[in-house]
C-alpha positions in Angstrom: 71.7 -27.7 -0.8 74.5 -25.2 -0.8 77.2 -28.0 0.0 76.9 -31.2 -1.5 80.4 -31.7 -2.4 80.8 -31.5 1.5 80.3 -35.3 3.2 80.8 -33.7 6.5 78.4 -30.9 5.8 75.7 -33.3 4.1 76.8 -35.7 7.2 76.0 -33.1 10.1 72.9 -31.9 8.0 71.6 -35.9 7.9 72.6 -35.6 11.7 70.1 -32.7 12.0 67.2 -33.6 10.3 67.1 -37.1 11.9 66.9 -35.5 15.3 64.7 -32.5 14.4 62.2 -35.4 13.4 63.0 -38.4 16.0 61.8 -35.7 18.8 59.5 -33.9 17.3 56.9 -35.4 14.4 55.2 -31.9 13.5 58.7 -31.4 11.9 58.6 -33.8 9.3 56.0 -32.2 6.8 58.2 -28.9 6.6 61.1 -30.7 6.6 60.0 -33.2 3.2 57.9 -30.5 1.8 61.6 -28.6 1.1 62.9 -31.3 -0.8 64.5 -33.6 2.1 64.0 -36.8 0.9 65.8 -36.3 -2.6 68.4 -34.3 -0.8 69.0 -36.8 1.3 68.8 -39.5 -1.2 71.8 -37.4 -3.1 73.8 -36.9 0.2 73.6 -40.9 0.9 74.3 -42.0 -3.1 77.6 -39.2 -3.0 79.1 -40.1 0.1 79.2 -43.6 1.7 80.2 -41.7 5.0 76.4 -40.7 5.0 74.6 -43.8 4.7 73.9 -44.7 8.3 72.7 -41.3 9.4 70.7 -40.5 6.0 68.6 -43.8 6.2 68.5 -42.8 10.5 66.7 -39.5 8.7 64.5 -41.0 5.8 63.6 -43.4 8.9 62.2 -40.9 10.9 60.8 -38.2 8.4 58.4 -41.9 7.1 60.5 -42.2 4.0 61.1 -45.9 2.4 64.2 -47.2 3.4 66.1 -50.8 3.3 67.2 -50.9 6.0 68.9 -54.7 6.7 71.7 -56.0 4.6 70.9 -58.2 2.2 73.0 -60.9 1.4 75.7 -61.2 -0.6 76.2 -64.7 -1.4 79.2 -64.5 -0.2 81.1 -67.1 2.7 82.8 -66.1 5.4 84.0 -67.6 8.7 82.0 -67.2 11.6 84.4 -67.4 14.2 88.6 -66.8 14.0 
């Protein structure tokens, strides 16, 4: 909360939380009752450094999250 402007900060927090909750389940109720999930829904939409580790979190604290790739429509090569 007090650093949202911080992509490190709301990276490391993300970081936190996913392992607070990966190891420990009891955590998670705390954790989304404090506002978690739309904190961490702010940290991944500000900063594209977070998205891995925020959809790691929203993962493990039971959230919804997409978490394949959907296709572009666009073509590629496959091999060099």
């Amino acid at each position: 909360k007090a650093h949202p402007q911080k992509a490190g900060v709301q990276k490391q927090a993300c970081m936190l939380i996913r392992n607070l909750v990966a190891h420990g389940q009891a955590f998670s109720k705390p954790i989304l009752d404090l506002g978690a999930e739309a904190l961490i829904m702010q940290a991944r939409s500000a900063h594209r450094d977070c998205e891995d580790v925020a959809k790691a979190a929203l993962r493990d604290l039971g959230c919804h999250v997409e978490l394949r790739e959907l296709w572009t429509g666009q073509r590629g090569n496959l091999a060099p």
